[in-house]
DRENPA-3360 file (N, C-alpha, C; in nm, 2 decimals, always signed):
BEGIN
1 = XXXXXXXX = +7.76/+2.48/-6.31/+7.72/+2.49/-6.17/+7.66/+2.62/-6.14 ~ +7.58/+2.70/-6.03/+7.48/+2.76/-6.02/+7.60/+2.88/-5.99 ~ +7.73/+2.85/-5.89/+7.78/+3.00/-5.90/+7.85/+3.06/-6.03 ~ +7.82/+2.98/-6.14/+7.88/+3.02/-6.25/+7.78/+3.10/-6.32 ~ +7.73/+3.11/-6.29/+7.56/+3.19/-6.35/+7.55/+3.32/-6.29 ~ +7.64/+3.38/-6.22/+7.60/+3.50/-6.15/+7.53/+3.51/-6.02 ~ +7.54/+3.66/-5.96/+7.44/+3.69/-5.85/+7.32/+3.78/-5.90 ~ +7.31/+3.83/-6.03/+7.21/+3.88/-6.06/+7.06/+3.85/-6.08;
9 = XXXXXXXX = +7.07/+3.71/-6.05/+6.93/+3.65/-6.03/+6.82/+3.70/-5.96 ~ +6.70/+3.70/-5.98/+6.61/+3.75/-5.86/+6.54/+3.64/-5.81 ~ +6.51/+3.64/-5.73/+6.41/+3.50/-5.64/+6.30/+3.44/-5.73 ~ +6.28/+3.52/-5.82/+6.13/+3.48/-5.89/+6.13/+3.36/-5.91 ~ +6.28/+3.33/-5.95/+6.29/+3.17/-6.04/+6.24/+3.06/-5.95 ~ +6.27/+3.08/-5.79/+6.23/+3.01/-5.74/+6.07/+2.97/-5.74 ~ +5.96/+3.10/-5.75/+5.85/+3.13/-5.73/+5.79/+3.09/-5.85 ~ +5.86/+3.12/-5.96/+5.85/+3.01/-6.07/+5.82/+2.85/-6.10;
17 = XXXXXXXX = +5.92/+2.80/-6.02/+5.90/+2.66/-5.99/+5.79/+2.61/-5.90 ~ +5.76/+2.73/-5.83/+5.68/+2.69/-5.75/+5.50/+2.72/-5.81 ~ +5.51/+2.80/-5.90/+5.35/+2.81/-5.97/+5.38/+2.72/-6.08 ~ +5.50/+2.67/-6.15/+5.50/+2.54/-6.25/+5.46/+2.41/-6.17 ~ +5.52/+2.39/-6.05/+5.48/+2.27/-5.99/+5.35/+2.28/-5.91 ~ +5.26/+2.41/-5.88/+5.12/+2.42/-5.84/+5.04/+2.43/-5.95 ~ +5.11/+2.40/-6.10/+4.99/+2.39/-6.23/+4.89/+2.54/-6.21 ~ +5.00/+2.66/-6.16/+4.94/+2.78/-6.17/+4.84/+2.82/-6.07;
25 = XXXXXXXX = +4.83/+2.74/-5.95/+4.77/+2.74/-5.86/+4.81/+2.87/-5.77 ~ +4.96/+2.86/-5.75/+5.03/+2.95/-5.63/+5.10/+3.07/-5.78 ~ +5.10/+3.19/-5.66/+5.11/+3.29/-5.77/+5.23/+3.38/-5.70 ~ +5.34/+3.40/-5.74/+5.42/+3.47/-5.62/+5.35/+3.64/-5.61 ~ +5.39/+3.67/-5.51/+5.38/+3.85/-5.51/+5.49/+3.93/-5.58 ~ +5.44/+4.04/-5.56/+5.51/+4.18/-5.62/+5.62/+4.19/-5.51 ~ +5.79/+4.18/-5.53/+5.88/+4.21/-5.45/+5.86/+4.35/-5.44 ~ +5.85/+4.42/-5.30/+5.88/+4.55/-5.27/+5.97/+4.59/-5.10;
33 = XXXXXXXX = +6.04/+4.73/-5.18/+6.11/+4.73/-5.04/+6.05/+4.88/-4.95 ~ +6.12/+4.83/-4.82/+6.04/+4.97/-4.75/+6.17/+5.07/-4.73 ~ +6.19/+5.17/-4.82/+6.39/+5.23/-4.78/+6.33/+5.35/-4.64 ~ +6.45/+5.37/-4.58/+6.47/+5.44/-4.48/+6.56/+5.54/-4.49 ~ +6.53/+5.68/-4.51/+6.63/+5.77/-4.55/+6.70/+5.81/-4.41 ~ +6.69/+5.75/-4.34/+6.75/+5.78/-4.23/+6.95/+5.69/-4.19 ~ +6.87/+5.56/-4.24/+6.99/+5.46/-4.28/+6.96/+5.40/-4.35 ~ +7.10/+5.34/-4.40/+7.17/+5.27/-4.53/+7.07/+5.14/-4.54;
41 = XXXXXXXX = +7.05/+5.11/-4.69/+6.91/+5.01/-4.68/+7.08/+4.85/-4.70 ~ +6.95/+4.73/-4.58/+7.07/+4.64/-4.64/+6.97/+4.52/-4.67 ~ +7.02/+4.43/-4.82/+6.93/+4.33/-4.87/+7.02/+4.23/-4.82 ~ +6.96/+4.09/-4.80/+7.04/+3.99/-4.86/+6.93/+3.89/-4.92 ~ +7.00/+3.84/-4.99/+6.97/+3.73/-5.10/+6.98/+3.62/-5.09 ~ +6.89/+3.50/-5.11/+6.97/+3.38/-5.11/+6.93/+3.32/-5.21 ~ +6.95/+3.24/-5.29/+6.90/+3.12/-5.43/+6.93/+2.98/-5.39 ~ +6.82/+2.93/-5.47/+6.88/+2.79/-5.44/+6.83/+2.73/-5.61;
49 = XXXXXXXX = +6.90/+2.67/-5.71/+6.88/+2.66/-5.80/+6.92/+2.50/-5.83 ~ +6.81/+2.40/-5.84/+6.82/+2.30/-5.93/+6.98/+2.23/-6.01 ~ +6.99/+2.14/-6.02/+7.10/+2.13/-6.13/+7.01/+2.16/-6.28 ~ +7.10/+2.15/-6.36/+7.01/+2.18/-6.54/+6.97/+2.04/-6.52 ~ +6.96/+1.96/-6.50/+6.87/+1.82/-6.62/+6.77/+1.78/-6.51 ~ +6.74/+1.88/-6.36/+6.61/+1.87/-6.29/+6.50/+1.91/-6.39 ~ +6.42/+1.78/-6.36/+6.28/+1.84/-6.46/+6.16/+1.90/-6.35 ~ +6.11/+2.02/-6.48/+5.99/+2.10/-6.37/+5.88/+2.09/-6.40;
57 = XXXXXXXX = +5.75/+2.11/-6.33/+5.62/+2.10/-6.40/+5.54/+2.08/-6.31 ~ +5.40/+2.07/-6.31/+5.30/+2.05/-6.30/+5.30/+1.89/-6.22 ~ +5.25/+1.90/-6.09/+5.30/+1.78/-6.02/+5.17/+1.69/-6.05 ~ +5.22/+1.56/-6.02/+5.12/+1.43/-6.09/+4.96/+1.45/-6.05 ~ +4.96/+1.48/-5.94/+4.85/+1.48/-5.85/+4.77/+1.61/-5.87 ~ +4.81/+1.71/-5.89/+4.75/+1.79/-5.95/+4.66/+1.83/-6.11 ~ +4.72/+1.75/-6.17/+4.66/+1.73/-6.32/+4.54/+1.63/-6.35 ~ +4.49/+1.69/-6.37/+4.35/+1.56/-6.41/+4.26/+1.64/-6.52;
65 = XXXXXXXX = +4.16/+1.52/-6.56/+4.07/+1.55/-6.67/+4.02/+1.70/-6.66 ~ +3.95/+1.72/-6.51/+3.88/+1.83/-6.46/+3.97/+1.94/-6.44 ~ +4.14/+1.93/-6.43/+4.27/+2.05/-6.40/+4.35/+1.98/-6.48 ~ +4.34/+2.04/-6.63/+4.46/+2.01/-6.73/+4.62/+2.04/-6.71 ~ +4.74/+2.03/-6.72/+4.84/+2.09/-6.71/+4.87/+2.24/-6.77 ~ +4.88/+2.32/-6.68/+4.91/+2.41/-6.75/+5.07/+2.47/-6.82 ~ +5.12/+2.40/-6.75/+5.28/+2.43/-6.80/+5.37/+2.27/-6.87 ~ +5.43/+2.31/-6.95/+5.48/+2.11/-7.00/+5.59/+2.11/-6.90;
73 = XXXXXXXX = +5.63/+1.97/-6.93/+5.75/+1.98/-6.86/+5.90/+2.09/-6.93 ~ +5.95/+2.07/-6.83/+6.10/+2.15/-6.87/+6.20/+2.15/-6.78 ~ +6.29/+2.11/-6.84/+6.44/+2.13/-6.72/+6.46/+2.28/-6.66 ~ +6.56/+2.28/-6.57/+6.59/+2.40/-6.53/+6.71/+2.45/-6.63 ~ +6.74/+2.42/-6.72/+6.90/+2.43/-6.83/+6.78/+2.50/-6.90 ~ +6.66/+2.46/-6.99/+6.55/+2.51/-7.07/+6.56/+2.64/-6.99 ~ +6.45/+2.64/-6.89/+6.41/+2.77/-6.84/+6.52/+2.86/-6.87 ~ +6.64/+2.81/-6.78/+6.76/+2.91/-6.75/+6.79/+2.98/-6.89;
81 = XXXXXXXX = +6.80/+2.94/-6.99/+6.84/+2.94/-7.15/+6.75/+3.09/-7.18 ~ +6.62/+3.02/-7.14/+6.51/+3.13/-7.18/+6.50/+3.22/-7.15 ~ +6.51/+3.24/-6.97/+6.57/+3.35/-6.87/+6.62/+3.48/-6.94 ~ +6.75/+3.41/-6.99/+6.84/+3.50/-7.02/+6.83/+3.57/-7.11 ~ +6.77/+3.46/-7.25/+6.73/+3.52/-7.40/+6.65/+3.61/-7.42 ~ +6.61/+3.70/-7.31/+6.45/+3.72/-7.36/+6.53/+3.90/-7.30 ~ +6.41/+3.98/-7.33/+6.41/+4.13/-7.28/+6.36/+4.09/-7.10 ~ +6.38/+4.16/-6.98/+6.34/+4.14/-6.87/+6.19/+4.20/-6.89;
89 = XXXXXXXX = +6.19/+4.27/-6.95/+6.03/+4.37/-6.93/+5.92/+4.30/-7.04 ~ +5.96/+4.19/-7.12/+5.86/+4.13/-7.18/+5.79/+4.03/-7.06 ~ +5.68/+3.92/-7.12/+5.59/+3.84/-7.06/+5.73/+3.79/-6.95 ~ +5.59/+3.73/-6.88/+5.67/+3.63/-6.77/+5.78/+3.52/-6.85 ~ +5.88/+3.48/-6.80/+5.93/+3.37/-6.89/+5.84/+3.22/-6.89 ~ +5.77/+3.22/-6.71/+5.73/+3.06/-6.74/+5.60/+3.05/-6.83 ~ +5.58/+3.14/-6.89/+5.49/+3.14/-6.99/+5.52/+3.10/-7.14 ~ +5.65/+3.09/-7.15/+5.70/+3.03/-7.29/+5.65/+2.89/-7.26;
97 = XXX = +5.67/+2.82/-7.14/+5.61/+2.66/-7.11/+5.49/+2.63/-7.12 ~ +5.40/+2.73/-7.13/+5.24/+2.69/-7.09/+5.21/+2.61/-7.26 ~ +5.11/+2.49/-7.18/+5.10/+2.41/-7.28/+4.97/+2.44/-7.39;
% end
């Protein structure tokens, strides 16, 4: 279940799904914050994560002869797996999927 996975997630995953399912179309931005040394900085966070056996990818309507798939399919259990395995400061992860 998604709270057994921690709060250390960053939003990207979402942003993720969302350039897997635009076939690389949509491209998230650079998270930045603006701090205020005057007062205490406050974040909040929210996730919303797939169960594992949701499959992700490149939506039907977007792929054609002329816009090949750029990413295969993949569960969110795959990605998550990959997520974790990997250094944070190497490649993007949804780049292990590109076909």
């Amino acid at each position: 279940s998604p709270s057994t996975r921690g709060p250390t997630r960053s939003s990207s995953i979402s942003a993720t799904s969302c350039r897997a399912l635009s076939n690389g179309r949509y491209k998230s931005v650079w998270h930045r914050a603006v701090v205020n040394s005057d007062r205490p900085r406050m974040s909040i966070a929210s996730f919303l994560c797939p169960c594992n056996s949701v499959k992700l990818g490149p939506a039907e309507k977007l792929i054609g002869e002329k816009s090949p798939a750029v990413y295969r399919n993949y569960t969110y259990d795959e990605y998550y797996k990959k997520f974790w395995s990997r250094n944070l400061d190497q490649e993007h992860c949804l780049e292990l999927f590109r076909t």
